[in-house]
Each structure stands twice: as structure tokens, then as C-alpha cells.
N, CA and C of each residue as an Amber inpcrd file, in Angstrom:
protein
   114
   0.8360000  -1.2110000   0.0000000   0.0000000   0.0000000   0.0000000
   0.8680000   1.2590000   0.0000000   1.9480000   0.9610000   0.4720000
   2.8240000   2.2770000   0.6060000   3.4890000   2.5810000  -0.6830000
   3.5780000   1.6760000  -1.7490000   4.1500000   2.3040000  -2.9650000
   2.8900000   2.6320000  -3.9880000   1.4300000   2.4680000  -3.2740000
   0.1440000   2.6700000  -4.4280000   0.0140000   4.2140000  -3.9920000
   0.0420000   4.4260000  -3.3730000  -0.5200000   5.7480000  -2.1660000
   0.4120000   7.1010000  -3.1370000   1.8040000   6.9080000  -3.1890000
   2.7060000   7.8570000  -3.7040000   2.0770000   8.3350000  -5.8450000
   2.3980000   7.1940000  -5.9880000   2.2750000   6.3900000  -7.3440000
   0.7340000   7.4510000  -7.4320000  -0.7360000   6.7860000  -7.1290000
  -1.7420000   7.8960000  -7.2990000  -1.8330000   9.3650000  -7.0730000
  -1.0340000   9.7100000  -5.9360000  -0.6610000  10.8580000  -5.6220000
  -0.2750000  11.7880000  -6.6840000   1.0050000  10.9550000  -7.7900000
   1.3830000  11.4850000  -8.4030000   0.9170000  11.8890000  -9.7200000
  -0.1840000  10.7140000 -10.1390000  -1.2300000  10.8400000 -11.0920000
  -2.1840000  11.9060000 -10.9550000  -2.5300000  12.2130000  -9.7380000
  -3.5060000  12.7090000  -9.3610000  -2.8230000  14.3840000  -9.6130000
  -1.8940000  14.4990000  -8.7920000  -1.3450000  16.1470000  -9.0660000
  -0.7480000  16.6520000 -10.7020000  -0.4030000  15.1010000 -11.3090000
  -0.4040000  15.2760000 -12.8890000  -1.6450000  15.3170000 -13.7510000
  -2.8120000  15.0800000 -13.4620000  -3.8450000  15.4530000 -14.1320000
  -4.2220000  16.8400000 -13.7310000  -3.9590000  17.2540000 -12.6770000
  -4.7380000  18.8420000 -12.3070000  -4.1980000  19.1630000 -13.0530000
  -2.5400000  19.4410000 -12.9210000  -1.7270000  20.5040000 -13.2700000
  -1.8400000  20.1320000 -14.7610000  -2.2520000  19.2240000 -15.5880000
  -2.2920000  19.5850000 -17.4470000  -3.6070000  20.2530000 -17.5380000
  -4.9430000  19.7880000 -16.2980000  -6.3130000  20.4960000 -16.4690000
  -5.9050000  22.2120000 -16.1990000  -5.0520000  22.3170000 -15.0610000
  -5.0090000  23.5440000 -14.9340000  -4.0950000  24.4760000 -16.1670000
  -3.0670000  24.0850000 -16.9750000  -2.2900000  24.5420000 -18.1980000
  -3.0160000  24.7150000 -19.0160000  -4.4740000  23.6090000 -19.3430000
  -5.1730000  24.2030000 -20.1010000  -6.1350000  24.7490000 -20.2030000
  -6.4230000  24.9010000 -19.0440000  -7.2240000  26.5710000 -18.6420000
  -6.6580000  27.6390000 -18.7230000  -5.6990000  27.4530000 -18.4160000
  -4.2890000  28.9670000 -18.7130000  -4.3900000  29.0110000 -20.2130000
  -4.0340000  27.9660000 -20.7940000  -4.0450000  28.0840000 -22.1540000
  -5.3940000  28.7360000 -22.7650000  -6.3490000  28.4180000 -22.3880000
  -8.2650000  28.5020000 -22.9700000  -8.0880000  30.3510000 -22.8060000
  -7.7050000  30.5920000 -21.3010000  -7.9560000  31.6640000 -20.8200000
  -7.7150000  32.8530000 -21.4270000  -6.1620000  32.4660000 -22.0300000
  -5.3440000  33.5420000 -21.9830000  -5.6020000  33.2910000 -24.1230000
  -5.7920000  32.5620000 -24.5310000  -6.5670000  32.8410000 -25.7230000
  -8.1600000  33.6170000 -26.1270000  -8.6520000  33.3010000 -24.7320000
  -9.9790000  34.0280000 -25.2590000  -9.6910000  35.5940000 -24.6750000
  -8.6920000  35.6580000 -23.7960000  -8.5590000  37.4890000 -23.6850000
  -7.3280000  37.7290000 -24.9260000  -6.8790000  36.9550000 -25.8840000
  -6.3740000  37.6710000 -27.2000000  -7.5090000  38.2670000 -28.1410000
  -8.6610000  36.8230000 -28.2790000  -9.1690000  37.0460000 -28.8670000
 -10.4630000  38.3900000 -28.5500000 -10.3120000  38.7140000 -27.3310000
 -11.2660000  39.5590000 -26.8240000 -10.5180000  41.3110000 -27.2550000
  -9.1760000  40.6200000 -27.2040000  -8.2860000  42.1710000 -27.3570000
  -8.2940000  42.4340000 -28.7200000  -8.1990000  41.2180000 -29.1870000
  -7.9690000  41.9150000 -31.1340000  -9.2650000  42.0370000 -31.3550000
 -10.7380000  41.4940000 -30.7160000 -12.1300000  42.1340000 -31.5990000
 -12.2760000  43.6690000 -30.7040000 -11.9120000  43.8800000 -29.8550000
 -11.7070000  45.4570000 -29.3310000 -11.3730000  46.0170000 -29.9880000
């Protein structure tokens, strides 16, 4: 159990952090696209 525990851990903080990059990514494209129809 002690090498499953780390192992998910690490899955787990590697799925946020690509969900969270591509919210950064989504984000920071829809305020380009908000700046160039301005």
C-alpha cells in the first residue's frame, strides 16, 4: 500500500496541473481574442 498511495498521488497532481495549463491556455486565448475584436 505504501508504494500505491505515492504512485496515485502522483497521477492525481499530474492530471490537475495539465487540467489547470489548459485553462491557462483557454484563458489567456480568449482574452487575445477579446483584445484583437476590441
Amino acid at each position: 500500500m505504501r508504494f500505491i498511495y505515492p504512485f496515485l498521488y502522483k497521477n492525481i497532481a499530474y492530471l490537475l496541473g495539465d487540467k489547470l495549463y489548459f485553462v491557462i491556455l483557454t484563458s489567456t486565448g480568449t482574452l487575445e481574442r477579446l483584445g484583437r475584436i476590441r
